[in-house]
C-alpha positions as CSV (number, residue, x, y, z in Angstrom):
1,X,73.5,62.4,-50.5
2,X,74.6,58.8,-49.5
3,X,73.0,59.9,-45.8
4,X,70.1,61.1,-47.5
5,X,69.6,57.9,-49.1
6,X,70.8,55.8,-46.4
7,X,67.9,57.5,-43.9
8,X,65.0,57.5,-46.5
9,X,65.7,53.5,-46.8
10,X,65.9,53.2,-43.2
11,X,62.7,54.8,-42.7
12,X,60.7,53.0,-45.7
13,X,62.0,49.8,-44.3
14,X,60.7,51.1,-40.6
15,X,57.6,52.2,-42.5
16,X,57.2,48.7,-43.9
17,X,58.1,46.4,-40.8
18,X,55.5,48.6,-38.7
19,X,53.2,47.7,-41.4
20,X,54.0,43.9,-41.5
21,X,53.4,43.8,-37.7
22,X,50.0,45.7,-37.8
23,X,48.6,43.4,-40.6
24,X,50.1,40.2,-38.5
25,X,48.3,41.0,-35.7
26,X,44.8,42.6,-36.8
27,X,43.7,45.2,-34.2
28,X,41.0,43.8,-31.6
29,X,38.1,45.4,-29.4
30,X,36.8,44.4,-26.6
31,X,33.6,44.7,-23.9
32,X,32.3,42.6,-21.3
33,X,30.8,43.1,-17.6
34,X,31.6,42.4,-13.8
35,X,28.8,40.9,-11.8
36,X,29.1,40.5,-8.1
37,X,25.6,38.7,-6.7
38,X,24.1,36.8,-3.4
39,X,21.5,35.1,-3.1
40,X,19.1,32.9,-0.7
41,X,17.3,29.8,-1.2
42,X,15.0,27.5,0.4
43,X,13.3,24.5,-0.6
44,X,11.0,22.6,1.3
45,X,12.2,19.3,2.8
46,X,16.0,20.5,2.9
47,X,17.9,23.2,4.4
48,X,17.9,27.3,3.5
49,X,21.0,27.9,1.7
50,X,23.1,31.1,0.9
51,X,25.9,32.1,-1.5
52,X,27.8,34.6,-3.4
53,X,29.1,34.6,-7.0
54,X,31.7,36.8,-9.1
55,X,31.2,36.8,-12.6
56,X,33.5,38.4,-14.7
57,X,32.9,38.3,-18.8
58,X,35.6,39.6,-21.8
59,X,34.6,39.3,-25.1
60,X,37.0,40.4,-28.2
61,X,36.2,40.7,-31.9
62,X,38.4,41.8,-34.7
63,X,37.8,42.6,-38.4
64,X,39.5,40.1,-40.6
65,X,38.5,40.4,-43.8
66,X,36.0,43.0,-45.0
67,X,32.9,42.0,-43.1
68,X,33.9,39.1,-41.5
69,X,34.6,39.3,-37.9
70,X,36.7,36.7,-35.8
71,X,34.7,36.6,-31.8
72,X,35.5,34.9,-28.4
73,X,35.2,35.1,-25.0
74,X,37.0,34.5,-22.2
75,X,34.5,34.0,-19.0
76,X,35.6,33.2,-15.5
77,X,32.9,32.4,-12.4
78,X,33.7,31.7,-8.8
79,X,31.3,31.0,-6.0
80,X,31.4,31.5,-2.3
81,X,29.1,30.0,0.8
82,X,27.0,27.1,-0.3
83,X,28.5,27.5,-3.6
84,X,25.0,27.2,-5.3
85,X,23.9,28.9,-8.5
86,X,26.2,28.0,-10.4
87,X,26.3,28.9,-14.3
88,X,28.5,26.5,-15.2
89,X,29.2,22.6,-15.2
90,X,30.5,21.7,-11.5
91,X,31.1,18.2,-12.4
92,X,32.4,19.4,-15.8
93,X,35.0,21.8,-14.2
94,X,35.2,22.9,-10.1
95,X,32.6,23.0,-7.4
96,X,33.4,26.4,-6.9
97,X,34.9,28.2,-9.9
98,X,35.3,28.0,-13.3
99,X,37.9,30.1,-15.9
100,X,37.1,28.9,-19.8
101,X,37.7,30.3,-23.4
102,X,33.9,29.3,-24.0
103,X,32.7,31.6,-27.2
104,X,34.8,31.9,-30.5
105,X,34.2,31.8,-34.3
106,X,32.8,33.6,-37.5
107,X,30.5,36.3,-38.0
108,X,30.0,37.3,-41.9
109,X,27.9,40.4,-42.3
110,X,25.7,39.8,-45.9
111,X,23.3,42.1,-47.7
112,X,20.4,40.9,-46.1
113,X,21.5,38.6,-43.1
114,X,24.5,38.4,-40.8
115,X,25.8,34.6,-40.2
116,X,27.8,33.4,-37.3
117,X,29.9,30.4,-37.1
118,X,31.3,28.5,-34.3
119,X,30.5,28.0,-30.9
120,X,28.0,31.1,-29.2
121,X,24.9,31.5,-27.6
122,X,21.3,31.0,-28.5
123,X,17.9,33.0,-27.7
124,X,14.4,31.6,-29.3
125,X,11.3,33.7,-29.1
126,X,11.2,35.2,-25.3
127,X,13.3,32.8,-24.2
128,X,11.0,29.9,-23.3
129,X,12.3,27.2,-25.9
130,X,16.2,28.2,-25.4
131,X,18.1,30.9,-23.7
132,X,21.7,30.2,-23.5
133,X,23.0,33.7,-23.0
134,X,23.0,33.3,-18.9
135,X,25.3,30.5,-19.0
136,X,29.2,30.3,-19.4
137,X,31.7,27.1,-20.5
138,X,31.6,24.8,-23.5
139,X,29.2,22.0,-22.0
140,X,26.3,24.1,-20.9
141,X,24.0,25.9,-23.1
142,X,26.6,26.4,-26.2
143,X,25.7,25.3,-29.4
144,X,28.5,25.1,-32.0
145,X,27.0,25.5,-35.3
146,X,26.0,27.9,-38.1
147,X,23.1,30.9,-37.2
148,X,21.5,33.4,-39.6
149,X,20.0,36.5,-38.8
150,X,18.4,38.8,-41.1
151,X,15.0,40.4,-42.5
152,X,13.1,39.4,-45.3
153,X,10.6,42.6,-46.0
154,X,8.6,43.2,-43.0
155,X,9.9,39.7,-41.3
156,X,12.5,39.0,-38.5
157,X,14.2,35.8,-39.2
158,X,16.7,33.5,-37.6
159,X,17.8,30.2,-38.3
160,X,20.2,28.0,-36.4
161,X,21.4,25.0,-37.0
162,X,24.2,23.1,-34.2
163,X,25.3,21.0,-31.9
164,X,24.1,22.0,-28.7
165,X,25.2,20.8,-24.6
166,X,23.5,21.0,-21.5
167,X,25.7,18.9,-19.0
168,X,25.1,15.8,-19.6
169,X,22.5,16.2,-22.1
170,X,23.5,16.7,-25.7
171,X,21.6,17.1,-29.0
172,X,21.6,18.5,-32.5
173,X,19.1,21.4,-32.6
174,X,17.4,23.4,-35.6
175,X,14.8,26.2,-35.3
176,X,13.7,29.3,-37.0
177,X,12.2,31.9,-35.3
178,X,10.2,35.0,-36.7
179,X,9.1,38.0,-35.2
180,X,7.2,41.0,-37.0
181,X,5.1,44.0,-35.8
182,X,1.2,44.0,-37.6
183,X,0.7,47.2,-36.0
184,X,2.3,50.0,-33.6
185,X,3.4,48.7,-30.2
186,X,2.8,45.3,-30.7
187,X,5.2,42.4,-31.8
188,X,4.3,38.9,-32.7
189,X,6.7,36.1,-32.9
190,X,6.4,32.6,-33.5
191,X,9.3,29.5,-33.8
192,X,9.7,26.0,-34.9
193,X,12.4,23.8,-33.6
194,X,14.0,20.3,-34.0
195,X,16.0,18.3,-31.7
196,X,17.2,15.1,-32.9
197,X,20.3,12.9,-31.6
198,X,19.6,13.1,-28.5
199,X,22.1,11.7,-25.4
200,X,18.9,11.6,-22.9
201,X,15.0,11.1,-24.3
202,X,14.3,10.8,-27.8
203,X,14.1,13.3,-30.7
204,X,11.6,15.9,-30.3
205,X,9.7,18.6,-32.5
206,X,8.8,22.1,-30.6
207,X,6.5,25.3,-31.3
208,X,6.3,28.6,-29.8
209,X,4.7,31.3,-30.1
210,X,4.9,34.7,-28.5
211,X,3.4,38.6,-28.5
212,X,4.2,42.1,-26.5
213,X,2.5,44.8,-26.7
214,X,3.9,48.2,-25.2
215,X,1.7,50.8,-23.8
216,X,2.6,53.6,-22.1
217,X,5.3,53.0,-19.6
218,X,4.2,49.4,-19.4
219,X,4.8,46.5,-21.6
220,X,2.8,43.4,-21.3
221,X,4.3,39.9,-22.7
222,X,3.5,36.6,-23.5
223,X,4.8,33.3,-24.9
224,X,3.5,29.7,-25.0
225,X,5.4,26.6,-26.2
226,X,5.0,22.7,-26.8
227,X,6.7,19.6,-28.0
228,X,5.5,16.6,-29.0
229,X,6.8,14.9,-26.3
230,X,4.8,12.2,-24.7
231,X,4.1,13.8,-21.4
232,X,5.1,17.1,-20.0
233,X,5.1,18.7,-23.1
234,X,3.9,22.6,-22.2
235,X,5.1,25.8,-21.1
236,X,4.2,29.3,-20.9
237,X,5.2,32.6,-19.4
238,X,2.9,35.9,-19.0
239,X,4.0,39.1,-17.5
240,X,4.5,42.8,-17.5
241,X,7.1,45.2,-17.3
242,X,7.0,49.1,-16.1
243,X,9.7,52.0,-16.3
244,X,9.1,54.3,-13.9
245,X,12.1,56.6,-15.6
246,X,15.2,56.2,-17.0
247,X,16.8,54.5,-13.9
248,X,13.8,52.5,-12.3
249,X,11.9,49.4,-13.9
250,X,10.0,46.6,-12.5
251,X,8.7,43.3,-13.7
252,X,6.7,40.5,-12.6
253,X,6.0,37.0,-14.5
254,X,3.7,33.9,-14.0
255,X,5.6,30.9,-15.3
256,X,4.9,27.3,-16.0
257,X,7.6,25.2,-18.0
258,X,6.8,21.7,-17.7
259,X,10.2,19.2,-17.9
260,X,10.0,18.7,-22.0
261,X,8.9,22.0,-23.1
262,X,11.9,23.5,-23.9
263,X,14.5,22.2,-26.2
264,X,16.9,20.7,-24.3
265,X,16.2,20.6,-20.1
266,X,17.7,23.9,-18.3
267,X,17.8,25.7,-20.9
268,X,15.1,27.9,-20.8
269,X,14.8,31.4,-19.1
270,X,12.4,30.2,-16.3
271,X,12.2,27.0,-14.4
272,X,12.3,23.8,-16.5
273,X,9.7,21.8,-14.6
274,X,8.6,24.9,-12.2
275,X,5.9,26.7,-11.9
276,X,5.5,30.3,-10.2
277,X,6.1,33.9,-10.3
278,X,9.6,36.0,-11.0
279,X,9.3,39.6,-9.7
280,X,12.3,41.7,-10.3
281,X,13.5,45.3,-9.5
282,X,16.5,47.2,-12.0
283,X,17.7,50.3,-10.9
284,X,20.8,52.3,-12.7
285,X,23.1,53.6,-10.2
286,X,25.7,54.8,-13.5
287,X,25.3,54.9,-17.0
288,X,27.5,51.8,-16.9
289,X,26.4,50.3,-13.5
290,X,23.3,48.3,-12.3
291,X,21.4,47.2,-9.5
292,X,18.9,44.2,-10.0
293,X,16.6,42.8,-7.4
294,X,15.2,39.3,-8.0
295,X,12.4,37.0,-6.0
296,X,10.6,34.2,-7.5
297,X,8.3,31.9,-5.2
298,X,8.0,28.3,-6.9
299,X,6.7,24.9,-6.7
300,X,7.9,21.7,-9.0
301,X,5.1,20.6,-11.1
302,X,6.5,16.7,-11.3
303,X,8.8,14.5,-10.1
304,X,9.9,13.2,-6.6
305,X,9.8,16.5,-5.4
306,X,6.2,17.5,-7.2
307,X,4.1,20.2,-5.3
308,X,7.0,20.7,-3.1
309,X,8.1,24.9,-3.0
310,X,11.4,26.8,-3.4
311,X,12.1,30.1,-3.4
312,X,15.5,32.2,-4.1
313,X,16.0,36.0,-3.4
314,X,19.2,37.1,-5.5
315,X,20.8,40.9,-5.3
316,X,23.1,41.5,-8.2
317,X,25.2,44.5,-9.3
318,X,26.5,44.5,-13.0
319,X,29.3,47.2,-14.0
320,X,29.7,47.1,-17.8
321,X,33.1,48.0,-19.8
């Protein structure tokens, strides 16, 4: 009797440390993707230049409460060659490498909208006013803040509200952004941003707006933006994309994106103060594994270097996990 007791009381206090230890340490999941890339540049007036990049991304969330989630990432980057291309701040870390905890905080999942707080990434419209998701440390393209996203009946809407970094540049930044579909195959969009406190230029107002319209195989885009800047305040992007099949898509894009257009220099998805055409090639070699071609053939639209042309050819092949 006195083992029976003796062994349940051993097990309940075995149940009960096992217990402790799993509520101390909430359970954790985990993604992220491997990218190894080259590429090859020229510019006119200064020499061709080549490099390679590995880009490895981990990202971890747990459930700490019921629906709110605890996020971060862990991001490390190292070039080789000409170590050019860069998604990160050389001065701010190395030339060539860079290892950083640069995502963490908040997100709290609500009837209508989800809210994340703390430092993450940022994508306006198609991308012309901000798109931070291409970029990796705490100084570059990171805004640590509060964002909402939700629906309000036939609306898409997001708000943010932060502290945003781009090198040297820093800011406070505010936007909303809407997106609905009027009809079948077609999506319209539109945002409104402010950027005040500026470290470079002064405080700024911008609006964008932006359609898509799917038909067939092909899907034809478009998105225009300005500030109220006093000069080089407008931007635009038009192109089309094609699938060809589940493996095979294509894409090619006319882009101008004039030096004040988008919210904070840099961070756009073109070329702040460029204007050309991207053409791009995906191919999916594994459900988890992809091939992208890149060209785009440029010229800068002000500056020292105004009319002058660049170009960059980049392979890359992205394994996700």
């Amino acid at each position: 009797m006195k083992k029976t007791v003796a062994t349940s009381l051993a097990a309940v206090m075995l149940l009960s440390a096992g217990t402790a230890t799993a509520a101390s340490f909430p359970e954790f999941k985990f993604n992220g993707d491997v990218k190894l890339h080259y590429r090859w540049q020229t510019a006119d007036g200064e020499p061709d230049t080549k490099g390679g990049k590995f880009w490895f991304r981990l990202n971890a969330a747990s459930e700490v409460a019921k629906n709110l989630t605890f996020y971060t990432r862990l991001t490390t980057q190292h070039l080789s060659g000409d170590n050019i291309g860069a998604d990160f701040d050389q001065d701010h870390y190395h030339a060539d490498h860079a290892t950083t905890l640069d995502r963490i905080g908040f997100i709290l999942k609500g009837k209508s909208f989800d809210y994340t707080l703390g430092r993450q990434d940022v994508f306006l419209g198609q991308g012309l006013l901000m798109d931070s998701t291409g970029y990796l440390g705490t100084n570059r393209g990171a805004i640590d803040g509060l964002t909402a996203t939700g629906k309000a009946g036939v609306t898409n809407l997001t708000f943010v509200a932060g502290q945003a970094w781009m090198d040297g540049d820093e800011a406070k930044v505010y936007a909303v952004d809407a997106s609905y579909s009027p009809a079948k195959d077609w999506k319209l969009g539109a945002t409104v941003a402010g950027v005040t406190d500026r470290d470079a230029g002064e405080d700024s107002t911008h609006y964008g707006i932006n359609a898509a319209y799917t038909a067939g195989k092909a899907t034809y885009f478009g998105e225009y933006g300005k500030s109220d800047a006093d000069s080089q305040d407008k931007g635009y992007a038009l192109g089309i994309s094609y699938g060809f099949d589940k493996k095979n898509s294509v894409f090619a894009i006319y882009n101008r994106v004039e030096g004040n257009a988008d919210l904070i220099p840099n961070t756009t998805t073109y070329d702040n103060n460029g204007k050309g055409m991207y053409y791009g090639f995906s191919h999916k070699l594994k459900a988890d594994t992809t091939l992208d071609l890149f060209y785009k053939d440029m010229k800068y639209i002000s500056g020292d270097d105004a009319g002058n042309a660049y170009t960059s050819l980049r392979t890359t092949v992205t394994y996700k996990f």
